[in-house]
VMD Tcl script that builds the backbone (N, CA, C; Angstrom):
set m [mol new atoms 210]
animate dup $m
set s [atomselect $m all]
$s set {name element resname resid chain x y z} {
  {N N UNK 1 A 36.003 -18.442 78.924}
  {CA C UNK 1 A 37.421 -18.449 78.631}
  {C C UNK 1 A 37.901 -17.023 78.408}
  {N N UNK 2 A 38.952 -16.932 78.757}
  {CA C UNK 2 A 39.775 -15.285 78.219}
  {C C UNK 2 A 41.053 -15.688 77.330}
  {N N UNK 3 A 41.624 -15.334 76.799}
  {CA C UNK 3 A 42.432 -14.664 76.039}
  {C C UNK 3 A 43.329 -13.149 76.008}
  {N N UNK 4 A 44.195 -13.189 76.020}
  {CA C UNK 4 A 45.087 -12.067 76.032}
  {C C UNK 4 A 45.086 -11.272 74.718}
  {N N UNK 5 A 44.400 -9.969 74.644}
  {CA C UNK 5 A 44.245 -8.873 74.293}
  {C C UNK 5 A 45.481 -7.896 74.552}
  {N N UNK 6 A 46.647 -7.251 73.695}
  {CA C UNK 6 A 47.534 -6.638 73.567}
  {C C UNK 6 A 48.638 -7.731 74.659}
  {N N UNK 7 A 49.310 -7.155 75.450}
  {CA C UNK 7 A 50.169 -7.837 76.363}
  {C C UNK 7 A 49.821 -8.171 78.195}
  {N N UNK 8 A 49.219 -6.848 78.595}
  {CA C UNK 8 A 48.585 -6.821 79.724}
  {C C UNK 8 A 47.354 -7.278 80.004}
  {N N UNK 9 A 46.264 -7.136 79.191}
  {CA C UNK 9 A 45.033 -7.148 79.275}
  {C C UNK 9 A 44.434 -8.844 78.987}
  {N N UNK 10 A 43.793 -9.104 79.473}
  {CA C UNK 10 A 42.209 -10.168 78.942}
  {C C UNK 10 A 40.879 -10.320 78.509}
  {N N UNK 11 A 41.059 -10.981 77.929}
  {CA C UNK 11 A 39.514 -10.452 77.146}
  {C C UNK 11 A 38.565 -11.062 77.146}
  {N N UNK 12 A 37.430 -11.711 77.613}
  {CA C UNK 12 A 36.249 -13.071 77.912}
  {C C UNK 12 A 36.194 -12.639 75.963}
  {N N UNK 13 A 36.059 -14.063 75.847}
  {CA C UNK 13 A 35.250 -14.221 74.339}
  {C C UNK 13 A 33.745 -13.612 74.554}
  {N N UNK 14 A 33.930 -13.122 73.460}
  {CA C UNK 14 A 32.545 -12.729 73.115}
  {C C UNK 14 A 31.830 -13.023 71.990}
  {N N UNK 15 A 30.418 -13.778 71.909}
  {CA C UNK 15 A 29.742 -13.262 70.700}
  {C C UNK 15 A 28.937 -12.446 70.301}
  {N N UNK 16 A 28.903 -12.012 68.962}
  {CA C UNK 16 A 28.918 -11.102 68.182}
  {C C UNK 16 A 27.259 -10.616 68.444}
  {N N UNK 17 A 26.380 -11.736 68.826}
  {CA C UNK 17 A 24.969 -11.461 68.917}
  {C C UNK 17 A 25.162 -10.683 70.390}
  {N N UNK 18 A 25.529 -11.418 71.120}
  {CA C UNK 18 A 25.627 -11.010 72.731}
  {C C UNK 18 A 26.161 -9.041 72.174}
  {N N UNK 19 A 27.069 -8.814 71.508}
  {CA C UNK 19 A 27.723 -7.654 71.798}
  {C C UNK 19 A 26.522 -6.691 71.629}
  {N N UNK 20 A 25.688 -6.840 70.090}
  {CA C UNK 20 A 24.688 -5.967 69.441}
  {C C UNK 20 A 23.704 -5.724 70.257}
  {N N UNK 21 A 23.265 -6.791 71.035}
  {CA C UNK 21 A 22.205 -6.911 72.082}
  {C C UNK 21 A 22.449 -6.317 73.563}
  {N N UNK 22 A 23.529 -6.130 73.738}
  {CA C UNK 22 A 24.012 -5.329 74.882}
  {C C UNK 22 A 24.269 -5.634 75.879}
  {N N UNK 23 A 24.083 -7.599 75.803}
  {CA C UNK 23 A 24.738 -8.681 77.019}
  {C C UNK 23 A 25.686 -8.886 77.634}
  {N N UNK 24 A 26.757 -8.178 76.982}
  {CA C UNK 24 A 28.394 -7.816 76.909}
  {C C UNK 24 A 28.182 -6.672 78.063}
  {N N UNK 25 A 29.122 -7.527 79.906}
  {CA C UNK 25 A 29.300 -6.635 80.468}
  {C C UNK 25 A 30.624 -6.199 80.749}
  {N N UNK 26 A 31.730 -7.149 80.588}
  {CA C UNK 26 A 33.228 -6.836 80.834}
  {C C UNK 26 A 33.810 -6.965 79.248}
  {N N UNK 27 A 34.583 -5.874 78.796}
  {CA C UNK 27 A 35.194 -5.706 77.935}
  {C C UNK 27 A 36.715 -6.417 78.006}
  {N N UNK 28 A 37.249 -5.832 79.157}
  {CA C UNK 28 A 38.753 -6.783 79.298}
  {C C UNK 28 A 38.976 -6.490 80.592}
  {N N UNK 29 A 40.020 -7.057 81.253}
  {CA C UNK 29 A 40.634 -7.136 82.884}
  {C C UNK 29 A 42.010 -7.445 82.766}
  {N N UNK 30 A 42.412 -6.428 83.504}
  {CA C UNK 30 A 43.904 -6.534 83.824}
  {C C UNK 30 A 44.752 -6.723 85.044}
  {N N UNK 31 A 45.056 -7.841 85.753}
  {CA C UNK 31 A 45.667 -8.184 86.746}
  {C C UNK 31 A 46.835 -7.609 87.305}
  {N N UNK 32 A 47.263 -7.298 88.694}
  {CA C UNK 32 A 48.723 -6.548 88.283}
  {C C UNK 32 A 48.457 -6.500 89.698}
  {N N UNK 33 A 49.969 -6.224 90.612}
  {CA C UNK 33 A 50.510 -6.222 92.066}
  {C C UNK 33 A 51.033 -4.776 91.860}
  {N N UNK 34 A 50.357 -3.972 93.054}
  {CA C UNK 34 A 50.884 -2.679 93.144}
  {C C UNK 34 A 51.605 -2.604 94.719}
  {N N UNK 35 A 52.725 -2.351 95.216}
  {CA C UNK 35 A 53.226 -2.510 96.112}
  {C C UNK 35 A 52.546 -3.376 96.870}
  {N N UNK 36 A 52.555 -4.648 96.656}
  {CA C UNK 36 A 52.616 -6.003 97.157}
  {C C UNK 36 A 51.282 -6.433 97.216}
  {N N UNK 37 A 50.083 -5.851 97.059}
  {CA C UNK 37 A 48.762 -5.591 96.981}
  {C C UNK 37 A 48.111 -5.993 95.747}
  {N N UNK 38 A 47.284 -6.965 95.279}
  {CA C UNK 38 A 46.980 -7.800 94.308}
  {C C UNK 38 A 45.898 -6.902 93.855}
  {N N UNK 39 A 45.920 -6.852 92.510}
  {CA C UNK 39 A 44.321 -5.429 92.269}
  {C C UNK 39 A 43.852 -6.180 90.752}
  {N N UNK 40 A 42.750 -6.020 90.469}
  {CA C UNK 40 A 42.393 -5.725 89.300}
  {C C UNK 40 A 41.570 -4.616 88.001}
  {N N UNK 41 A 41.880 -4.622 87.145}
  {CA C UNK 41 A 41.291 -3.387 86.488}
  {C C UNK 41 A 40.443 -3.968 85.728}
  {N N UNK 42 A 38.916 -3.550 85.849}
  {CA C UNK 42 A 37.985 -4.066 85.210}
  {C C UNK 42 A 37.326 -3.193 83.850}
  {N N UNK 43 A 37.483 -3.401 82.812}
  {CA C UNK 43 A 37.008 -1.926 81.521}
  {C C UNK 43 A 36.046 -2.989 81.527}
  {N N UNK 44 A 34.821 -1.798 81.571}
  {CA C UNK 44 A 32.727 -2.382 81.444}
  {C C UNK 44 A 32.984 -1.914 79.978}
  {N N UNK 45 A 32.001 -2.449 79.747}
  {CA C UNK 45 A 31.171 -2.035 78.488}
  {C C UNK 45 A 30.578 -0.435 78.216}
  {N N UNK 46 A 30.514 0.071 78.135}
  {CA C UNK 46 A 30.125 1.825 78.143}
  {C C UNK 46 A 28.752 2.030 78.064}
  {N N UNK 47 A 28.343 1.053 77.963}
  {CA C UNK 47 A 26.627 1.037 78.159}
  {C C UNK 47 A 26.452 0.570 79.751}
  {N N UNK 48 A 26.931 -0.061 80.390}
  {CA C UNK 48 A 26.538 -0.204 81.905}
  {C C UNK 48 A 25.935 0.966 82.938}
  {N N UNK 49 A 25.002 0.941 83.840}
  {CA C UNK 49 A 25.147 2.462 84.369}
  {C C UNK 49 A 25.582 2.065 85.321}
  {N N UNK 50 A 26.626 3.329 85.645}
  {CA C UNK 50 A 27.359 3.229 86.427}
  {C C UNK 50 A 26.864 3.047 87.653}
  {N N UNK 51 A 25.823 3.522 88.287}
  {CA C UNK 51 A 25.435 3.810 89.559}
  {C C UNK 51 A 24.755 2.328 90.090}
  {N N UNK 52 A 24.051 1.627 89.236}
  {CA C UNK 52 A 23.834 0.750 89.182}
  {C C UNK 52 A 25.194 -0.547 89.641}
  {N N UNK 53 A 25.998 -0.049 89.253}
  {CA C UNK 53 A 27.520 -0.800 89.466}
  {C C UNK 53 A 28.083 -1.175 90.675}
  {N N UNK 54 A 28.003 0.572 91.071}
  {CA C UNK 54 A 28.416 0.893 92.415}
  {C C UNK 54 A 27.610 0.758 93.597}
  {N N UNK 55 A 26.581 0.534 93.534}
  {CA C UNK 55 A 25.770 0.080 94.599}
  {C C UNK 55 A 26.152 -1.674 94.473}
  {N N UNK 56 A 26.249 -2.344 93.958}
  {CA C UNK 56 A 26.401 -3.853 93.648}
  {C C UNK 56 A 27.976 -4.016 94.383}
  {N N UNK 57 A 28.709 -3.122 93.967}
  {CA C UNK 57 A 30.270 -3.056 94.551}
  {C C UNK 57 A 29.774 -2.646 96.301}
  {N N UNK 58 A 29.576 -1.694 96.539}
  {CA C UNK 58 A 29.451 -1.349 97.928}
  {C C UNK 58 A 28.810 -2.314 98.659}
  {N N UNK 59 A 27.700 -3.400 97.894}
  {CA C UNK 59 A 26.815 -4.362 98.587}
  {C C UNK 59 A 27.727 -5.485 99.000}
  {N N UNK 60 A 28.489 -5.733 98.163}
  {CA C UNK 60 A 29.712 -6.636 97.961}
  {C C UNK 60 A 30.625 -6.453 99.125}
  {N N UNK 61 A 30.389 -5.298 99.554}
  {CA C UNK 61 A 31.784 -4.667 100.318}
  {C C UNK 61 A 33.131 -4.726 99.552}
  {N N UNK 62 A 33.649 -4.506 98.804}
  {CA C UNK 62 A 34.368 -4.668 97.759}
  {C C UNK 62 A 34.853 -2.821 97.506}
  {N N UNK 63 A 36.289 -2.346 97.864}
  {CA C UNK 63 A 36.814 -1.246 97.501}
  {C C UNK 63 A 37.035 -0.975 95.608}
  {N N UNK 64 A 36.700 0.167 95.482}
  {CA C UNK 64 A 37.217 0.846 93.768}
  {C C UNK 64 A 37.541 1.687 93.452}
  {N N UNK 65 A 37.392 2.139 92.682}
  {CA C UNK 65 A 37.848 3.128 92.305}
  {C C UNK 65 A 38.001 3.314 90.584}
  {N N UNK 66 A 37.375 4.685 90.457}
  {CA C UNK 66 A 37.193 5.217 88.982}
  {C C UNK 66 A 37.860 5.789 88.186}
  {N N UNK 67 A 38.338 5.284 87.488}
  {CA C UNK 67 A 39.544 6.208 86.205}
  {C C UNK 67 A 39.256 6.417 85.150}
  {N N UNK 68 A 38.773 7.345 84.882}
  {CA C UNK 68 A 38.797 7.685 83.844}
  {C C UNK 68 A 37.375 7.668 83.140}
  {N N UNK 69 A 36.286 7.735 84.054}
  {CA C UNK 69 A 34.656 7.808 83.792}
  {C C UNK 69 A 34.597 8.337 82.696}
  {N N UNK 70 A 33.781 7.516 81.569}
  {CA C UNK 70 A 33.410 8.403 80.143}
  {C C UNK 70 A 31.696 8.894 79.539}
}
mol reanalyze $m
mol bondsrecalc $m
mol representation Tube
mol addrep $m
């Protein structure tokens, strides 16, 4: 299930064991039409590696793009 987190965003429930343990891979997702083009914004968890990500996306064939890498 998700839930709406501030106004834009969603949030999958999470529990609290899952978070400590590091099972927690999507933090929240934000849906939104950019000149007529349906997109979503996915915030990971900050423990994910990234590279690991992006090979899974490219396998997918699936376009992205990175904002704001921390």
């Amino acid at each position: 299930m998700m839930r709406r987190k501030f106004k834009e965003y969603l949030a999958p429930k999470k529990n609290e064991a899952d978070l400590i343990s590091g099972r927690v891979f999507v933090d929240k997702v934000k849906l939104y039409i950019d000149r007529n083009v349906k997109k979503a914004s996915i915030i990971l968890d900050r423990r994910v590696d990234l590279n690991s990500l992006l090979d899974i996306l490219k396998k997918a064939g699936l376009t992205y793009e990175i904002i704001n890498q921390r």
